[in-house]
N, C-alpha and C positions, 0 to 999 in steps of 0.2 A: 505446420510443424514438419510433415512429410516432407514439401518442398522443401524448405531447408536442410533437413539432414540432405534431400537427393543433389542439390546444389552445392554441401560441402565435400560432399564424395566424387561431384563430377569434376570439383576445382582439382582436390587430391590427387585426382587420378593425370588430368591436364599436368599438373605440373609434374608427376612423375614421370610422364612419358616426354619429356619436354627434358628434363634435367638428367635423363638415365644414367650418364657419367657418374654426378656427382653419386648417384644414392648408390651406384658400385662400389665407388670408393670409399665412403664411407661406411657399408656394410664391410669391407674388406680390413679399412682398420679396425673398426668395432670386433671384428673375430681374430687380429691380429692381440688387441688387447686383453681380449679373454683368456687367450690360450699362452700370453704371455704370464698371467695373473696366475692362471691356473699351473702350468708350468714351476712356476716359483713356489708355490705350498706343496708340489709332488716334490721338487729337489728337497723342500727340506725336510720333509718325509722322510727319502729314500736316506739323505745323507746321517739323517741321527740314528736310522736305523742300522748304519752299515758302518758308523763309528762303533755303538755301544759292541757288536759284532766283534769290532776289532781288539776293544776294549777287553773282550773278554777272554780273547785268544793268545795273550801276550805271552811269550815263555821267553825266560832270561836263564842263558847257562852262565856259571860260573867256575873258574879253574882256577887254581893255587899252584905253584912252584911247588916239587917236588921235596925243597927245603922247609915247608909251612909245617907249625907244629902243628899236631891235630887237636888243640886244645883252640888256638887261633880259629881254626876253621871252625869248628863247634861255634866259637863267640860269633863269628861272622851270619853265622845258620840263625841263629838265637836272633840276632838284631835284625836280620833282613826278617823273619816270619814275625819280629812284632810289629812289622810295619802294618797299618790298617788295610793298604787296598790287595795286600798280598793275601791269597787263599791258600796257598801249599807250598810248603818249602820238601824238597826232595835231596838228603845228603846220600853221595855214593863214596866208600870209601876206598881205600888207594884198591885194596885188595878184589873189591867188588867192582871194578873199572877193569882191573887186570881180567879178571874172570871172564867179564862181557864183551871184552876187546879180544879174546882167545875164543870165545866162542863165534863172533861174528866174523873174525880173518883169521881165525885156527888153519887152512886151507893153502894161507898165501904163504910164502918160506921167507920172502922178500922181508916182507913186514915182522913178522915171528924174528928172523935174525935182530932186526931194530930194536928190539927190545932188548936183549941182552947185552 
C-alpha cells in the first residue's frame, strides 16, 4: 500500500515538472475565473447599493408662470404628494420666494433692480 501511494506521488510529481507550462496556465485561468465570478456579485452589490442611494436623493423643483392661479397650484401640490413613491411635497408661495430671494441677493442692486 505504501508503495503505491509513493509511486503515485513520484508519477504526480514527474509529470508536473515535465508539463510546468501547462499547470501555469491553467492556475492563471482558474484565478482569472475566480476573480471574474467574484467580481460580478461585488458589481452587483455595489450597484443596488448606490441606485437605492440614488433613489433616495431625488428632488424635483417645480415653477408656475407668474399668471397661474393659486388654487391651480394648490391642485397641482395635492396630486403630486398623492403619488405613492413621493414622501414630501414642499409648497413656497409667491410671497415667501420674494422674501428668500431678498434675503439671499438683498446685497446685489443688479438683481434687486430685476425685480421691479
Amino acid at each position: 500500500m505504501f508503495i503505491l501511494t509513493k509511486r503515485i506521488f513520484r508519477s504526480g510529481w514527474r509529470s508536473l515538472t515535465r508539463d510546468g507550462g501547462m499547470i501555469v496556465a491553467n492556475v492563471f485561468i482558474m484565478a482569472m475565473a475566480i476573480s471574474v465570478i467574484t467580481s460580478l456579485f461585488l458589481f452587483r452589490d455595489i450597484s443596488q447599493f448606490l441606485i437605492s442611494g440614488i433613489q433616495e436623493k431625488v428632488d424635483v423643483s417645480v415653477y408656475f408662470k407668474y399668471e397661474a392661479a393659486e388654487e391651480d397650484v394648490i391642485r397641482v401640490k395635492e396630486a403630486v404628494a398623492a403619488i405613492p413613491e413621493v414622501k414630501e411635497v414642499n409648497y413656497i408661495s409667491r410671497q415667501e420666494a420674494l422674501e428668500k430671494f431678498t434675503e439671499k441677493h438683498g446685497n446685489n442692486p443688479v438683481l434687486m433692480d430685476s425685480l421691479a
